[in-house]
N, C-alpha and C positions, 0 to 999 in steps of 0.2 A: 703429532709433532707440534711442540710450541714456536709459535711466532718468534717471540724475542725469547732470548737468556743472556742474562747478566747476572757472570760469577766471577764472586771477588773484584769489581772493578775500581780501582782508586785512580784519582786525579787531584793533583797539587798544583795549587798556583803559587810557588815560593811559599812562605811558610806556613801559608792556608789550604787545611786538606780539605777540601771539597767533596771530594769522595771518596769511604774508606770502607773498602773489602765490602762493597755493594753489591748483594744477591739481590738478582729480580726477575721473576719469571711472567711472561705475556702468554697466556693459553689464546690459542686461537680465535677469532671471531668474539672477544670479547674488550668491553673497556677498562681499562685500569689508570685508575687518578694517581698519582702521588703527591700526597700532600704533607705539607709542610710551611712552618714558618721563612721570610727570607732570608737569603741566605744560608739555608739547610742543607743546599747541593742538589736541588732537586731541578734547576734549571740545567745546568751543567750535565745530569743525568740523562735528561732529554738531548743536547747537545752531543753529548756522546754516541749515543745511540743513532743520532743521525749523519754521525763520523764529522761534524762541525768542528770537536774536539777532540785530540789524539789521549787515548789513554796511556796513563803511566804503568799501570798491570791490570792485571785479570781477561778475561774476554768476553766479546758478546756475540752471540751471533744470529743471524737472521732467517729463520727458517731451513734449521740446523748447520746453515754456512758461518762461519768465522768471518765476522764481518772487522772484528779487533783484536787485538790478542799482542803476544810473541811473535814479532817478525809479521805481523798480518797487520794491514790496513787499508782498509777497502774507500776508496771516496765516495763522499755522499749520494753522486747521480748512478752509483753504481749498486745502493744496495735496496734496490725497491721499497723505500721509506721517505715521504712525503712530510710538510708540516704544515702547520697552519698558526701563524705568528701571533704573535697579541697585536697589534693594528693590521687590519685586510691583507693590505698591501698590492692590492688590486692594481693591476694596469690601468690608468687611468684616462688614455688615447684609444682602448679596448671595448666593443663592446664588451656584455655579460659573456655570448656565448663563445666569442674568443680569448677571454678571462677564461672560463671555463675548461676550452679546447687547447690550450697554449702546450702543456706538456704531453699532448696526445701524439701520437705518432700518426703523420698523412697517410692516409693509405682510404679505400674503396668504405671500409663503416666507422670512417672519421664523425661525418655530419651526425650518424643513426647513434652513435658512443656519446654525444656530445647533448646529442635531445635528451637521450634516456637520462641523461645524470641531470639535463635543468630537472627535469619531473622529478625525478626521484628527491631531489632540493628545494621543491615547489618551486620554482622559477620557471613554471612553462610560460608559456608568451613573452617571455621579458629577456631573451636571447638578443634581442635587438639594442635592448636601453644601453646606456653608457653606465660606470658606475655612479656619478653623483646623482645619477637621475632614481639610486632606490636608497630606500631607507638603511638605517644600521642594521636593522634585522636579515636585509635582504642579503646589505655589501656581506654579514655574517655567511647566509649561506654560500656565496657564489665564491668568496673565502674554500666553503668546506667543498664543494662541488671540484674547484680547480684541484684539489689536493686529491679527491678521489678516482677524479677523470681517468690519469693512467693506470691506475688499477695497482695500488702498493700493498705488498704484504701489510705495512705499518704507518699509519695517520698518527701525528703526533700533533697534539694541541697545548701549545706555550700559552696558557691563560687567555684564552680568546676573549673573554665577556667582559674583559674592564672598559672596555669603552661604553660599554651600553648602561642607559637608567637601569636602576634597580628593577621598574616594572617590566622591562623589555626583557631583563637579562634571564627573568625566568621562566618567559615562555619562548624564548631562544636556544635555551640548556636544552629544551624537553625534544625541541623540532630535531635538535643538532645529534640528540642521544639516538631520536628515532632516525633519522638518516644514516646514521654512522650503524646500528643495526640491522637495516635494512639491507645495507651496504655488503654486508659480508665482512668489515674490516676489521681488523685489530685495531684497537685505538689506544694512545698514551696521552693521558689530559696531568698537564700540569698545574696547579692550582694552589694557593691557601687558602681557599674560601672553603670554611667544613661544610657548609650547607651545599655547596656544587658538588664536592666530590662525594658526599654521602648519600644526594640523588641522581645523579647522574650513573655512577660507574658500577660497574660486575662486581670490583674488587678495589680496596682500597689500600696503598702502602702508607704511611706515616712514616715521615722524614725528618731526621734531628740531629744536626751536626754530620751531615754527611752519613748517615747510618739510616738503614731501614729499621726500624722498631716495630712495625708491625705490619702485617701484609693479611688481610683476608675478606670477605665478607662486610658490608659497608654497618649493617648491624650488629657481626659479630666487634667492631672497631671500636661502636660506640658502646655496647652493651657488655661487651669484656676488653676492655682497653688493656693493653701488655702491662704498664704501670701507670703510676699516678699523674708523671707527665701528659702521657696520650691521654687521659682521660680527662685532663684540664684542658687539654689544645684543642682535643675533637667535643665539640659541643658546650655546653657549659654545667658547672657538676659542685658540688653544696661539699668541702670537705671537713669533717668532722672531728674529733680526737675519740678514740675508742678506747676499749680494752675488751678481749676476746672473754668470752661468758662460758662457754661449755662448745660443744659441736652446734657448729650455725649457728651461733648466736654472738652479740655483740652489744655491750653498754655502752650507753653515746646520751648525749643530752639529750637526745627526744624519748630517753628510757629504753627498753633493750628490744633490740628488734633483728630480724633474720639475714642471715649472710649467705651468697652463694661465693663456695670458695674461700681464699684468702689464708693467713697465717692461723696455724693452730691454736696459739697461745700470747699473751703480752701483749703492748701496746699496738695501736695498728690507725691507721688513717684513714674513715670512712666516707667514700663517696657515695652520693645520693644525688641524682639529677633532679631537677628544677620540677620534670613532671610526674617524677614519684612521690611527691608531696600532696598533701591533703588539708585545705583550710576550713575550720568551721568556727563559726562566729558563736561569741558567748561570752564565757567566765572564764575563758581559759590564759595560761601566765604569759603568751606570746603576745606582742603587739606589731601592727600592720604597720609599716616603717614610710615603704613608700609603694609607690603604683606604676608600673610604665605602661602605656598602650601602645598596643601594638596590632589593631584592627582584628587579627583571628584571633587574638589571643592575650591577656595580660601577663606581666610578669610582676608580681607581689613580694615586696622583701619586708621580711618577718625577723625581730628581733627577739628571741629566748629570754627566757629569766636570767639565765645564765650571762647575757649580752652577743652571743652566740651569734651569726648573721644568714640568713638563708634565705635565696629566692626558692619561688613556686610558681611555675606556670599553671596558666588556670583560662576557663574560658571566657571571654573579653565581655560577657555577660555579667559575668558576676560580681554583686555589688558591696565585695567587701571595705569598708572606710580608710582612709589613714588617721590611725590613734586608733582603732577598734582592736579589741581584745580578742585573739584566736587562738583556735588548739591545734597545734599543729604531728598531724600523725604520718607513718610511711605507709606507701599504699603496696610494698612488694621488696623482696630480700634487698638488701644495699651491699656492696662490692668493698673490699676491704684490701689495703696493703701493708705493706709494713711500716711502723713511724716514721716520718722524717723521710718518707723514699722517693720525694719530688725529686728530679732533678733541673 
């Protein structure tokens, strides 16, 4: 049985659809991000799901119960689905371990329910502190701990990490994944940050105008994106002007190179990511534009004879110039759609 299903669900704010005929399926025990730009409807979606929001059609329901629908609406404390807000929101008169314990039901293995979850959030010993007494990582988990305390088919996370520095924020993603697996939960992470929901989750939906456009695999997202959109949104991606050469094959300014997929024929849109590129220094008709550092990693943007513009990622070693002359080749097939078919 799947956790959540969400079919056909739409919701209107007067003349803003927010959500339109939204399928979305939670298999059990696993995380799923939905990402998107703001305003995509992706908040609202989580909203819904945790009955915050009354829907206009379709239904959802929660561990094969109808928790919305026709005639059905279940309130929120009623449908075993917790969240976890984007600021803490911690009791702040509370210890940790009565943060923690708050939505637990009294009874004889209150205290024993209450330690197990600091451990498992690494918060042992620190059931005592108040919350300003731990850092944002900690206030993080005791966040996620209170939400899993009562034990919910579904943990929903409305963008949790913008509060934190960038350094914090990504080995807080890693604790929060491992928790929430450890856990046994279903998890629903709301997010527009491509780099969270592409490490973080089992599965990834891509969000645009209130519509799913793609739902699977965080690699298969990025490495077969639905269309030209998803492929500009999720990560960053070199788009090229083609014309289809024969089976797999494709003429593009860097001379004709291998296609997986795409149109059989005519003009077509070539995507190539930053790290399928290849720079060698020489005689060659590309020049190295400019340089970003970025500690692991550089990011090189190379201008074609053509005037053409292309980054390459490459590794933060490497000492290629700006003004220096390079050849630039594809290291592996490049992904093709039809002309003009951004949206």
């Amino acid at each position: 049985m799947n956790a959540v299903e969400c079919a056909g669900v739409s919701k209107a704010f007067g003349p803003v659809q927010a959500l339109d005929a939204v399928d979305l399926t939670l298999a059990t025990s696993t995380l799923t991000a939905v990402l998107g730009p703001s305003g995509c409807g992706k908040t609202t979606l989580l909203r819904a799901v945790a009955g915050f929001e009354r829907i206009d059609a379709g239904t959802i329901r929660v561990s094969g119960q109808a928790v919305a629908g026709p005639g059905v609406y279940l309130p929120p404390e009623r449908r075993r689905v917790t969240i976890v807000p984007q600021e803490q929101a911690l009791f702040p008169h509370l210890t940790v371990a009565a943060n923690v314990g708050y939505g637990v039901r009294r009874g004889a293995d209150r205290d024993r329910a209450i330690t197990a979850m600091l451990e498992l959030a690494g918060l042992a010993g620190l059931g005592d502190r108040m919350p300003h007494e731990l850092s944002g990582g900690q206030q993080q988990r005791v966040a996620l701990a209170r939400a899993l305390a009562p034990g919910p088919t579904v943990v929903l996370l409305d963008e949790p990490f913008g509060s934190l520095d960038a350094a914090l924020r990504d080995e807080i993603r890693s604790e929060v994944a491992g928790v929430l697996r450890a856990s046994g939960a279903t998890s629903l992470l709301v997010t527009h940050d491509q780099e969270e929901a592409l490490s973080m989750a089992d599965t990834v939906a891509v969000m645009r105008s209130g519509v799913i456009v793609q739902h699977g695999p965080p690699q298969d997202v990025y490495r077969r994106p639905a269309d030209l959109w998803v492929a500009n949104f999720v990560g960053r991606a070199n788009v090229l002007p083609g014309r289809v050469a024969g089976a797999g094959r494709v003429e593009t300014a860097l001379g004709t190179l291998d296609v997986v997929g795409g149109p059989a024929a005519g003009k077509v849109d070539v995507v190539i990511r930053p790290e399928q590129l290849r720079l060698d220094a020489g005689a060659g008709t590309a020049t190295v534009e400019d340089r970003r550092y970025f500690g692991h990693d550089v990011v090189v943007e190379v201008v074609l004879a053509g005037g053409e513009r292309l980054l390459v990622r490459l590794p933060s070693a490497d000492p290629l110039p700006v003004g220096g002359a390079v050849t630039v080749t594809c290291r592996e097939p490049v992904l093709t759609f039809p002309a003009a078919s951004a949206v």
